[in-house]
LOGUKOL-612002 format. One line per field, with one value per residue: x, y, z of N, C-alpha, C in turn; residue in three letters; residue number from 1. Coordinates in steps of 0.05 Angstrom, whole numbers, plus 5000, padded with zeros to 4 digits. Example, Ala and Ser with C-alpha at 12.3 -4.5 7.8 and 13.67 -1.06 7.14 Angstrom:
2
n_x	(5264  5257)
n_y	(4886  4955)
n_z	(5156  5142)
ca_x	(5246  5273)
ca_y	(4910  4979)
ca_z	(5156  5143)
c_x	(5264  5258)
c_y	(4934  5001)
c_z	(5156  5157)
residu	(Ala  Ser)
num	(1  2)
***
This chain:
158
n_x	(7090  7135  7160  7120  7120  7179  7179  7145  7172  7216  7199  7171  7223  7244  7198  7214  7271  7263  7224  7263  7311  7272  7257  7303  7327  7286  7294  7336  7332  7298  7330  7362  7328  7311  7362  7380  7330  7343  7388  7380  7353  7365  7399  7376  7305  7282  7319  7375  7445  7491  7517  7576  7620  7594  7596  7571  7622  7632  7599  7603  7546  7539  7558  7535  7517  7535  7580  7608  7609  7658  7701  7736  7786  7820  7839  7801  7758  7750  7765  7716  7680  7699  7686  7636  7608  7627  7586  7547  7517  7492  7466  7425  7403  7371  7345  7305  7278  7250  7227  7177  7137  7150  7125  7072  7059  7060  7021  6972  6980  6970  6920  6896  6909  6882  6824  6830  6827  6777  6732  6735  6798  6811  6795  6825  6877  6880  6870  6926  6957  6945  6957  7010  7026  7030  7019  6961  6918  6930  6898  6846  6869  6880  6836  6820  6786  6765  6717  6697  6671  6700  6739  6789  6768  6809  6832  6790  6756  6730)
n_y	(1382  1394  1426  1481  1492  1513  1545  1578  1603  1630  1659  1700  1707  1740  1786  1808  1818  1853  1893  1915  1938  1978  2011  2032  2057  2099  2118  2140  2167  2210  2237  2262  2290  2326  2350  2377  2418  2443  2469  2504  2534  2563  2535  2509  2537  2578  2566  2578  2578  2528  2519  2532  2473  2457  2496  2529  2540  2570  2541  2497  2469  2435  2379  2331  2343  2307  2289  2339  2348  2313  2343  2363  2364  2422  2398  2348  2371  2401  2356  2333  2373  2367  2314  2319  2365  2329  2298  2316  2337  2286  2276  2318  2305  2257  2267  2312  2281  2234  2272  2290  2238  2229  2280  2259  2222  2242  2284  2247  2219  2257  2265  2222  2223  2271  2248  2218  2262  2299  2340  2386  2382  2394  2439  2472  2455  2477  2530  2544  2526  2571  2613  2609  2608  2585  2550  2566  2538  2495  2463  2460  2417  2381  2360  2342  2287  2279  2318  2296  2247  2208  2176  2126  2067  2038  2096  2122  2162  2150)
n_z	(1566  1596  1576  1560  1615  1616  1578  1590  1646  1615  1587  1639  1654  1614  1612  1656  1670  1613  1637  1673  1649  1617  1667  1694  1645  1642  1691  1687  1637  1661  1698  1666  1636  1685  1700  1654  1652  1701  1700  1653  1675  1710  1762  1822  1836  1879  1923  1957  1940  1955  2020  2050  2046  2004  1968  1906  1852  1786  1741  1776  1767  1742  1764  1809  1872  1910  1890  1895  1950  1963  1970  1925  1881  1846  1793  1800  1792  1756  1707  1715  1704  1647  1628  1642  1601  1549  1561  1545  1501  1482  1533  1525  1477  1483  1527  1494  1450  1493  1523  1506  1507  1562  1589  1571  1606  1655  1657  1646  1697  1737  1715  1744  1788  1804  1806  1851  1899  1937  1920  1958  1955  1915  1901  1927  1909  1857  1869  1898  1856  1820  1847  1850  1796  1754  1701  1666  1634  1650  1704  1678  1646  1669  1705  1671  1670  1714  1697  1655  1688  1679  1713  1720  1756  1785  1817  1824  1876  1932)
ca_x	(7083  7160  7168  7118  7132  7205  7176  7128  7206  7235  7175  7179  7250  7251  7183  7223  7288  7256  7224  7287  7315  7250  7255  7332  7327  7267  7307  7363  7324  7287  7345  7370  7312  7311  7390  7375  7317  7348  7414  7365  7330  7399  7395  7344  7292  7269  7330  7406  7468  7489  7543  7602  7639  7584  7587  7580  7634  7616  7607  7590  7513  7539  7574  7523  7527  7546  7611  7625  7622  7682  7726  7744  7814  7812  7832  7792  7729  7759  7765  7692  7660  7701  7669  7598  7611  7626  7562  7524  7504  7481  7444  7404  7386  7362  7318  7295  7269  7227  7208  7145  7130  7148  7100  7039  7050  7064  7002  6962  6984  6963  6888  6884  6916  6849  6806  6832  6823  6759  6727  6750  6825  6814  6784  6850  6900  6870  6881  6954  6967  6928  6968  7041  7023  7031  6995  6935  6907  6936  6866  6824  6877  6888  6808  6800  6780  6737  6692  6675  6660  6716  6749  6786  6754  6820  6837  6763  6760  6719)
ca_y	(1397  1406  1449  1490  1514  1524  1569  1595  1610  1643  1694  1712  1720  1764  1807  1818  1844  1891  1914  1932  1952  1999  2024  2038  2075  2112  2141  2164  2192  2235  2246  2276  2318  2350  2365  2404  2435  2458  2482  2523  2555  2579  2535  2503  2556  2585  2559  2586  2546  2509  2534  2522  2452  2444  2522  2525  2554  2575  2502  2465  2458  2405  2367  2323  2356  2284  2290  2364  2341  2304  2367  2360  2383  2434  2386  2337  2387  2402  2334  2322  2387  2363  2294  2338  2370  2310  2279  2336  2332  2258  2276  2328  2297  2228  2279  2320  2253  2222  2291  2291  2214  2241  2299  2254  2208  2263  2290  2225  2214  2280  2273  2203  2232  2290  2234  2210  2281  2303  2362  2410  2380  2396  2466  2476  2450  2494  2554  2529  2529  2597  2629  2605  2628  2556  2534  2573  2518  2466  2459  2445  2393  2360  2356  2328  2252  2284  2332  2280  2228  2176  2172  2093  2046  2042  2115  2135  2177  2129)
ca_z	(1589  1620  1549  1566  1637  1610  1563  1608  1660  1598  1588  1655  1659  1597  1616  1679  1644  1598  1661  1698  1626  1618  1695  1687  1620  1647  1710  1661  1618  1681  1707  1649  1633  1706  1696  1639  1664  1728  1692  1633  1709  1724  1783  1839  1838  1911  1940  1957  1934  1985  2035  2062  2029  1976  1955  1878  1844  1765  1721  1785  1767  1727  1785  1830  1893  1925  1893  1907  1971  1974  1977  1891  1880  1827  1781  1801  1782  1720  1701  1719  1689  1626  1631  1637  1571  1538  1548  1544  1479  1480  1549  1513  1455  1501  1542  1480  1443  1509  1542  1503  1525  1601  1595  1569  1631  1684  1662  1657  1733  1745  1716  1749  1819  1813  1803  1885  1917  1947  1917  1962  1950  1890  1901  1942  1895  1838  1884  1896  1825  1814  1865  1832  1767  1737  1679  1670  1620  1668  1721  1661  1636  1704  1709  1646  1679  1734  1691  1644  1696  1669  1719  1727  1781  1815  1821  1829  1902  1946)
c_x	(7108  7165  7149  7120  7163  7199  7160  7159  7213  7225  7186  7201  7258  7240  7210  7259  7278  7240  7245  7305  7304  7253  7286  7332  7299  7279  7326  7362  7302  7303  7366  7353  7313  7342  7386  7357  7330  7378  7401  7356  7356  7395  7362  7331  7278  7303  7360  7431  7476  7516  7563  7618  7619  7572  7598  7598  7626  7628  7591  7560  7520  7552  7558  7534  7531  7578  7629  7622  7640  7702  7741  7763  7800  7815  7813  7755  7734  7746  7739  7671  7660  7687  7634  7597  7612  7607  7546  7503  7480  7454  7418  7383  7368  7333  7296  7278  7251  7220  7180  7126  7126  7130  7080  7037  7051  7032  6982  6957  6971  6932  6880  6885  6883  6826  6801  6823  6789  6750  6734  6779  6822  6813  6823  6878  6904  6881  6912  6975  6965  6953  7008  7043  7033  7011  6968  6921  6909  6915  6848  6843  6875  6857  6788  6772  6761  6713  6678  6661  6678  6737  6766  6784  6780  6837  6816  6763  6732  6700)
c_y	(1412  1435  1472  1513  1518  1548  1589  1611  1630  1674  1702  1723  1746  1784  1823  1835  1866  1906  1931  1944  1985  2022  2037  2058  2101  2138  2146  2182  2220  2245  2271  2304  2334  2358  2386  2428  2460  2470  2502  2540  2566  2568  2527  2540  2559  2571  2573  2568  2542  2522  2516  2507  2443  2474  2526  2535  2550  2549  2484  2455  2433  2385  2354  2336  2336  2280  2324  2360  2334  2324  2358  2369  2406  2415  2359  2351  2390  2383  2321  2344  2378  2333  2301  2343  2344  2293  2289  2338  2307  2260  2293  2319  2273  2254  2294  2299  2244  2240  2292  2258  2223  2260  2290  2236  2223  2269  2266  2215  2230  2279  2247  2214  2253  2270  2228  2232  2278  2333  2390  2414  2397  2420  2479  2475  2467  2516  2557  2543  2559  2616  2638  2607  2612  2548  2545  2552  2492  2454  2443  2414  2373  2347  2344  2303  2262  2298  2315  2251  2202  2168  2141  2087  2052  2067  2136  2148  2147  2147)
c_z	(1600  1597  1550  1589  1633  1590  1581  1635  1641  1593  1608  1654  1641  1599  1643  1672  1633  1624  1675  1669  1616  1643  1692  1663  1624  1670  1692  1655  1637  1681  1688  1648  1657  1716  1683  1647  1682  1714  1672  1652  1716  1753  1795  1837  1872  1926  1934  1947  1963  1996  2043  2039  2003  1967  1916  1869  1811  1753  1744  1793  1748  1737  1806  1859  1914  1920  1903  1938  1988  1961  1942  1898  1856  1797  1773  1782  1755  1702  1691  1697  1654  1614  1623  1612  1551  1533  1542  1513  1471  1499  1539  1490  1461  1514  1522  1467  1462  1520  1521  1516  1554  1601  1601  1583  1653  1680  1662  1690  1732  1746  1730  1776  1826  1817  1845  1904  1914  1926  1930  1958  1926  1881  1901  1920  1866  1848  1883  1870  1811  1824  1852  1818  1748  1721  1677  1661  1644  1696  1692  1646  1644  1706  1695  1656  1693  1719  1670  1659  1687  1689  1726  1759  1800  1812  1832  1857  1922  1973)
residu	(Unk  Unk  Unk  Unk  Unk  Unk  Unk  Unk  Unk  Unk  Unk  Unk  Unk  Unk  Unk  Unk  Unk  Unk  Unk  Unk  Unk  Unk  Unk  Unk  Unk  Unk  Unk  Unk  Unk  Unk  Unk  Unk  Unk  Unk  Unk  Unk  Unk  Unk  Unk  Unk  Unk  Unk  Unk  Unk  Unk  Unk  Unk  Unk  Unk  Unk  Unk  Unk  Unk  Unk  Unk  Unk  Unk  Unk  Unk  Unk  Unk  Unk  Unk  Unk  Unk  Unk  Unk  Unk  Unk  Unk  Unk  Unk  Unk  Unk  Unk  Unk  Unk  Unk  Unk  Unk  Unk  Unk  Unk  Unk  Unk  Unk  Unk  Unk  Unk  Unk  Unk  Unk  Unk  Unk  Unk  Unk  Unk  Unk  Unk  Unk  Unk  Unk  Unk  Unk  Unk  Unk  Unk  Unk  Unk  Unk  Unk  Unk  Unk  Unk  Unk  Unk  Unk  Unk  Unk  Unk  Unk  Unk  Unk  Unk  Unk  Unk  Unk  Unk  Unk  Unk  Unk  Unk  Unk  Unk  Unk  Unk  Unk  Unk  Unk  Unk  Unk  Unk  Unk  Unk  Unk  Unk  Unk  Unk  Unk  Unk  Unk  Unk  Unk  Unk  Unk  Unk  Unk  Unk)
num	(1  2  3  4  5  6  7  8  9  10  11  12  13  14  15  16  17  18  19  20  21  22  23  24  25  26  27  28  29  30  31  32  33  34  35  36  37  38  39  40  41  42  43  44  45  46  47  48  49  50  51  52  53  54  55  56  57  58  59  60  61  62  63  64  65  66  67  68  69  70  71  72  73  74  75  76  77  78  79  80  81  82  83  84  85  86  87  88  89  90  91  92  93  94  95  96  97  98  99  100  101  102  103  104  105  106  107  108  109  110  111  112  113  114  115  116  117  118  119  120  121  122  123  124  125  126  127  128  129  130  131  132  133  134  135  136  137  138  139  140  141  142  143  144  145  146  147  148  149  150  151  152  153  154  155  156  157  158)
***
């Protein structure tokens, strides 16, 4: 019996690892992909660089804008953009590899999240999308779960 709940302890402990293993290697690998992204966009899109003490100078989209905060020397930025470069390669190829995984759960969310709206949300959020000139295909993707009625029990709209 004691040999079982020690094994039964050990599971746990290990599901619960590869969880924070899984969760950890999961923000990485976002975080990666929406670096690249947003450095391939030349930059946040709709928005200005930021002024004053966190004003970009050319390179520092590859510089968390929590450290250009603290007033970089010049070589300090150096230092760091050369750091950037250096992993750059590794970061791409990590996000290239799981961005198709990240896609087919973003959208997953996506057709379970339509399932929660109301019909007119839904009217609405179509429009939205219509309007921003995003995804024409992307309504009938999102809608998959609602137009055939599959929606799951707990995501179903109530």
């Amino acid at each position: 019996m004691n040999d079982a709940i020690t094994s039964l302890g050990n599971a746990r402990k290990r599901g619960l690892y590869l969880l924070l293993v899984v969760a950890v290697t999961a923000g990485a690998a976002g975080g990666a992909i929406d670096r690249i992204w947003v450095a391939r966009q030349g930059g946040l899109v709709g928005r200005q660089p930021d002024q004053g003490r966190l004003a970009a100078k050319p390179g520092d989209n590859a510089i968390p804008s929590a450290l250009r905060a603290l007033d970089l020397t010049d070589e300090q930025r150096g230092r760091i953009l050369s750091l950037a470069e250096k992993y750059r390669p590794a970061a791409e190829s990590l996000a290239q590899s799981v961005a198709p995984r990240v896609q087919q759960l973003d959208l997953q969310l996506r057709e379970e999240a339509m399932c929660v709206l109301t019909p007119a949300q839904r009217d609405t959020w179509i429009a939205q999308r219509k309007r921003e000139g995003l995804g024409t295909d992307e309504p009938g993707q999102m809608l998959r779960l609602v137009s055939a009625g599959q929606c799951p029990k707990d995501a179903a709209q109530k």
